[in-house]
Z-matrix of the N, CA and C atoms (Angstrom, degrees):
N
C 1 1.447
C 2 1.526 1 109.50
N 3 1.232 2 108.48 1 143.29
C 4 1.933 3 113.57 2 -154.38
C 5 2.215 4 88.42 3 -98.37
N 6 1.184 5 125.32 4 104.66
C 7 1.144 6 114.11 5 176.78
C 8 1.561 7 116.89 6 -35.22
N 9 1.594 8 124.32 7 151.92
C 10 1.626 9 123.45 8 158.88
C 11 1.242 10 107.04 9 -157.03
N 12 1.166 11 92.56 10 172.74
C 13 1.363 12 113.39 11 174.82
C 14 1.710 13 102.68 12 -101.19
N 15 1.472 14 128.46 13 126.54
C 16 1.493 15 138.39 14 159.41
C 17 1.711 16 98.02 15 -97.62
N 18 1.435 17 91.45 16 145.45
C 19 1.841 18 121.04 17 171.12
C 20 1.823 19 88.62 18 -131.32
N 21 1.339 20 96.68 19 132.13
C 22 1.227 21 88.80 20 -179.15
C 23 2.155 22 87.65 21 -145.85
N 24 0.883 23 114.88 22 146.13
C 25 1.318 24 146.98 23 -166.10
C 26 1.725 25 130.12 24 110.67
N 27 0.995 26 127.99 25 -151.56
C 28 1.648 27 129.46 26 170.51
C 29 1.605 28 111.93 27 -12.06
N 30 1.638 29 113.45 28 -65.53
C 31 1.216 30 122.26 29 141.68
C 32 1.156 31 160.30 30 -70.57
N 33 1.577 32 139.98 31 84.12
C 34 0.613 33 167.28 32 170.89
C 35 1.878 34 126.14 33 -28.26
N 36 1.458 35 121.86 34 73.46
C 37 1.801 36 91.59 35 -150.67
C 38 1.930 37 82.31 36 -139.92
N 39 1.160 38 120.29 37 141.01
C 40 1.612 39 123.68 38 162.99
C 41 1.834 40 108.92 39 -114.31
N 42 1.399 41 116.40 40 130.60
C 43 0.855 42 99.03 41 160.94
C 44 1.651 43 123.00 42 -157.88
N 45 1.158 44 131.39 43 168.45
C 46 1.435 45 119.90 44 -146.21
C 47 1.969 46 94.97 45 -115.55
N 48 1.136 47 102.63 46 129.75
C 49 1.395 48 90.78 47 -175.09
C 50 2.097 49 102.69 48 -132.29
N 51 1.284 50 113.16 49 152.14
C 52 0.968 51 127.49 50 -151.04
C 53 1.769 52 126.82 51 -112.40
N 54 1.399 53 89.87 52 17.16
C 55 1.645 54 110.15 53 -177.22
C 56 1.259 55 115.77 54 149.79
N 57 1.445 56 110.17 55 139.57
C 58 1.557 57 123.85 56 -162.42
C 59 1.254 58 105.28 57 -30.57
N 60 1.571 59 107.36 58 159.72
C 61 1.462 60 118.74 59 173.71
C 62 1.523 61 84.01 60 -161.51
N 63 1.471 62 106.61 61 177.63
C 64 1.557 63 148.64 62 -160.41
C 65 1.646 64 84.50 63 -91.01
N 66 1.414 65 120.25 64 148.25
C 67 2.084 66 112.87 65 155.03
C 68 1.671 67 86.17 66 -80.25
N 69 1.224 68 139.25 67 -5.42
C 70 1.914 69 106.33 68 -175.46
C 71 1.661 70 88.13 69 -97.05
N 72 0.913 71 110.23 70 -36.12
C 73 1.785 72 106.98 71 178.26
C 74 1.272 73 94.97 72 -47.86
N 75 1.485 74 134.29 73 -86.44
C 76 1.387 75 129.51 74 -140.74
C 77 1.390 76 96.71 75 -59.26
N 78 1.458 77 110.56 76 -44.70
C 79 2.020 78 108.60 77 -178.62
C 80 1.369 79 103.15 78 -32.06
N 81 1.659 80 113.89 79 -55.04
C 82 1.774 81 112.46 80 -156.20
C 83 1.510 82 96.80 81 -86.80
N 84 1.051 83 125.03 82 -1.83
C 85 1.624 84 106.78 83 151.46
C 86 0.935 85 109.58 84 -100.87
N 87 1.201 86 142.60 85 -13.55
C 88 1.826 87 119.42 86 171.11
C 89 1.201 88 116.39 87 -88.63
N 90 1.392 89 109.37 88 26.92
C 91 1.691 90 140.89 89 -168.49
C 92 2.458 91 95.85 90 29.51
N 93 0.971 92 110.99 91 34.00
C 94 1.721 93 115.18 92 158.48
C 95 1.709 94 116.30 93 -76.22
N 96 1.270 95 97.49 94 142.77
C 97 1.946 96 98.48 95 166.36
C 98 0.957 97 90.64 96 -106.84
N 99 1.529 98 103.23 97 142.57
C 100 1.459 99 143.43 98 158.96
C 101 1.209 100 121.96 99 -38.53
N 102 1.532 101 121.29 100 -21.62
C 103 1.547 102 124.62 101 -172.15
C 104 1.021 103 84.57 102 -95.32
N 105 1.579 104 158.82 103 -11.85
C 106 1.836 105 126.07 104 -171.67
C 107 1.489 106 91.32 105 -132.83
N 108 1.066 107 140.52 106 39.86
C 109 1.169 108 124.28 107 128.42
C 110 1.271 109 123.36 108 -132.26
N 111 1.724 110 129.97 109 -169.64
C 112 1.575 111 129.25 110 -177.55
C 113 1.752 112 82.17 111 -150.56
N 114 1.476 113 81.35 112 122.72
C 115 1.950 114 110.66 113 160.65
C 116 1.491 115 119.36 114 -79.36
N 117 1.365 116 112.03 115 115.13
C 118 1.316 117 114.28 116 -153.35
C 119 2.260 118 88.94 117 -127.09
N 120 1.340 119 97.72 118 91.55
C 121 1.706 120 110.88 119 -170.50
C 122 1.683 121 104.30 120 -92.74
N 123 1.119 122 114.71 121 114.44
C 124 1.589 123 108.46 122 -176.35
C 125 1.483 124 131.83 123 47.81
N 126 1.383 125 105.40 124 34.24
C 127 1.557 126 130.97 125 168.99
C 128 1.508 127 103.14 126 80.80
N 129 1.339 128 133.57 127 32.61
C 130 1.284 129 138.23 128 164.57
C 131 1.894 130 112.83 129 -130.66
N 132 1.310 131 99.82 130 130.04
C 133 1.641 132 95.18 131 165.82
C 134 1.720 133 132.21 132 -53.18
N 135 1.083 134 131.10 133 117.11
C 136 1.277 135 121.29 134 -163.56
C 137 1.739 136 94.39 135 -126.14
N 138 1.317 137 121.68 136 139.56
C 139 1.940 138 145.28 137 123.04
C 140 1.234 139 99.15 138 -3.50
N 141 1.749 140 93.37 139 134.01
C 142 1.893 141 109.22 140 152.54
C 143 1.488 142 104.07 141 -60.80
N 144 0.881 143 145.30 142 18.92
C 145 1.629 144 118.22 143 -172.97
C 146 1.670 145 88.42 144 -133.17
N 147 1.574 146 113.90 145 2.80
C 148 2.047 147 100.00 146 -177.34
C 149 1.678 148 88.61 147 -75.81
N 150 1.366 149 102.65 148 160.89
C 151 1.094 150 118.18 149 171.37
C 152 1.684 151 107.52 150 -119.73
N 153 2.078 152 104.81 151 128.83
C 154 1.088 153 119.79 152 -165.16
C 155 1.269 154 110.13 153 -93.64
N 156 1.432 155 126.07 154 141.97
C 157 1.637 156 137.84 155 -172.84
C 158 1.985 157 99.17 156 -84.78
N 159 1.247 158 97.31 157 170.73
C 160 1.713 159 98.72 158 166.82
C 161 1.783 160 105.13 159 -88.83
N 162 1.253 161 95.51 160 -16.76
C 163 1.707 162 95.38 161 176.06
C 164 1.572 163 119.23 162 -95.51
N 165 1.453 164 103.30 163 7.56
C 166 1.539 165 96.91 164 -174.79
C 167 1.774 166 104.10 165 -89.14
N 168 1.107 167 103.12 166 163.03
C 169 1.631 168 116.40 167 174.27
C 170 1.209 169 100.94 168 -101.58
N 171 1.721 170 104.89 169 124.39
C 172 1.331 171 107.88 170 176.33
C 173 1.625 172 130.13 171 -149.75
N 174 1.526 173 113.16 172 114.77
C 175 1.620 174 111.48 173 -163.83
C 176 1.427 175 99.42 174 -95.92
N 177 1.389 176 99.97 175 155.63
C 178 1.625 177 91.80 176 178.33
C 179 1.643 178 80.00 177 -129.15
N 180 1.349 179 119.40 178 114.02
C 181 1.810 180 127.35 179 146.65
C 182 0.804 181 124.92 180 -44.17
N 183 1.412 182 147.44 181 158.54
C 184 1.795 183 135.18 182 130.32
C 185 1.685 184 90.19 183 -109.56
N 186 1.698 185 69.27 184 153.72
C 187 1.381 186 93.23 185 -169.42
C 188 1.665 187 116.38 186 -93.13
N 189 1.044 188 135.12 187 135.05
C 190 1.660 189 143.28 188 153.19
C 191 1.043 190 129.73 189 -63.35
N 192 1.578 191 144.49 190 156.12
C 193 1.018 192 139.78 191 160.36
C 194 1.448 193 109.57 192 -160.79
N 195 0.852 194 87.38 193 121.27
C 196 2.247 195 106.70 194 -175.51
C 197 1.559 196 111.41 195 -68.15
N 198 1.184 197 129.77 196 -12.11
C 199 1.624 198 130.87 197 147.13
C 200 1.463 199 98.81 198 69.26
């Protein structure tokens, strides 16, 4: 299985990345804010400041809110 990164809501984006990074790093390249989604790294919620493996599993949600 080829590691990625999933975005999954409104946006739609897969992508395969090739050595650790920051979750606020990858956010500011997948040009996303931090306030509408939750990083979900090997089936646990994780912080902008965890740092992601090329082997980790990782969804990025956006989030909803019915207002």
């Amino acid at each position: 299985m080829i590691p990625m990164i999933r975005v999954r809501g409104h946006i739609r984006k897969e992508i395969e990345i090739d050595s650790s990074r920051r979750v606020s790093d990858l956010m500011s390249d997948l040009g996303l804010n931090e306030d509408e989604y939750v990083v979900i790294v090997n089936g646990s919620p994780v912080l902008s400041d965890h740092i992601v493996n090329k082997e980790d599993d990782v969804v990025i949600l956006e989030v909803f809110s019915g207002g």
